[in-house]
C-alpha positions as CSV (number, residue, x, y, z in Angstrom):
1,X,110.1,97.9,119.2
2,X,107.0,95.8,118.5
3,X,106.0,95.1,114.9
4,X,102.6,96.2,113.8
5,X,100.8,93.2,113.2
6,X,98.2,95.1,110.9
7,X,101.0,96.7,108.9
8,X,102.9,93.2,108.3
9,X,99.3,91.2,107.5
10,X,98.1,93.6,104.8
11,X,100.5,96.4,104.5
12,X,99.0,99.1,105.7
13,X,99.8,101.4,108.6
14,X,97.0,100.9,111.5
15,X,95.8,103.6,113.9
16,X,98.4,103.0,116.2
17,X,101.6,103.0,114.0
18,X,103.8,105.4,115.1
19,X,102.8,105.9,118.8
20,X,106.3,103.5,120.1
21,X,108.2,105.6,117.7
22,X,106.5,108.9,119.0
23,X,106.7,108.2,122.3
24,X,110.7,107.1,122.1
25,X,111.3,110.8,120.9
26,X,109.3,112.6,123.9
27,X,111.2,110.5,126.1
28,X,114.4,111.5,124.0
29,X,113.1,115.2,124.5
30,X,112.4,115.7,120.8
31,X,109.0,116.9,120.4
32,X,109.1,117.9,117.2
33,X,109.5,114.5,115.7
34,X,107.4,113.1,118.3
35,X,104.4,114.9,116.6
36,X,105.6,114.4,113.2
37,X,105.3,110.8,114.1
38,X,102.3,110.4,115.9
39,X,100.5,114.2,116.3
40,X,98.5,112.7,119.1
41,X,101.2,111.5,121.0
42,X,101.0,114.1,123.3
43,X,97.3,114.5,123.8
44,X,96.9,111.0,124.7
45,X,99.9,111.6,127.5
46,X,98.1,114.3,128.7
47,X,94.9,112.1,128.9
48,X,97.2,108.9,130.4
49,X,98.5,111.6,133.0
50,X,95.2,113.4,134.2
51,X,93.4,109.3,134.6
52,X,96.3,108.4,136.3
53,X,96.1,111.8,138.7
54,X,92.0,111.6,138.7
55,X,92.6,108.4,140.6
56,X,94.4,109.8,143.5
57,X,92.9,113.2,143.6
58,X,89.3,112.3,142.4
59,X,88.5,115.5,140.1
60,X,85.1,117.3,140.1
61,X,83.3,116.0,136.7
62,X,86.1,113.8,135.8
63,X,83.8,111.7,133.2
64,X,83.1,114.6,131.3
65,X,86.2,115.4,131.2
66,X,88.1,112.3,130.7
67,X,85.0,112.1,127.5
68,X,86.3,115.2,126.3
69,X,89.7,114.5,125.9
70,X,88.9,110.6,124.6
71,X,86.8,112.4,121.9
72,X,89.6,115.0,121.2
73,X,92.2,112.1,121.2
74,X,89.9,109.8,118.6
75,X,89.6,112.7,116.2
76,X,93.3,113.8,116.5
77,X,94.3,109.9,115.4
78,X,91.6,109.4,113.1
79,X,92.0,112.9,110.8
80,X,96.0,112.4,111.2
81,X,95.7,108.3,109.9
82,X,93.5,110.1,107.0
83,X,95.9,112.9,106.3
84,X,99.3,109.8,106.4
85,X,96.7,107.6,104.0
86,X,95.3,110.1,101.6
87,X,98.6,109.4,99.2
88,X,97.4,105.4,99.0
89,X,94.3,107.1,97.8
90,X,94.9,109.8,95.5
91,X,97.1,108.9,92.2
């Protein structure tokens, strides 16, 4: 798998870490670890898949939708990264 350049500069996990890992396991069929790896793994596949069918099959208000799900995505990796981090933090 590819290094994380982030986490081998300074140390610390970036935004992304765990998505390779995450995505290894869904394709392995284990969801549960997939989540426990990266919980937005599978709200971003459901994001890569409905771009990927809005492109053939042109959905009524696509944008808005394809907003919703980038904001649901952002928040998912964001409060997750938090929640991974928070021990760095806290003594």
């Amino acid at each position: 798998m590819l290094p994380c350049l982030n986490k081998k500069l300074f140390g610390l996990d970036c935004l992304g870490c765990g998505f390779q890992r995450g995505l290894i396991h869904v394709l392995k069929g284990d969801f549960t670890a997939a989540f426990n790896v990266y919980p937005a793994i599978f709200t971003l596949l459901f994001l890569a898949i409905f771009l990927l069918l809005n492109i053939k099959f042109k959905f009524k208000n696509s944008k808005k939708i394809s907003i919703i799900f980038v904001i649901i995505n952002v928040l998912i990796i964001v409060i997750s990264y938090f929640i991974k981090m928070k021990p760095l933090f806290i003594n």
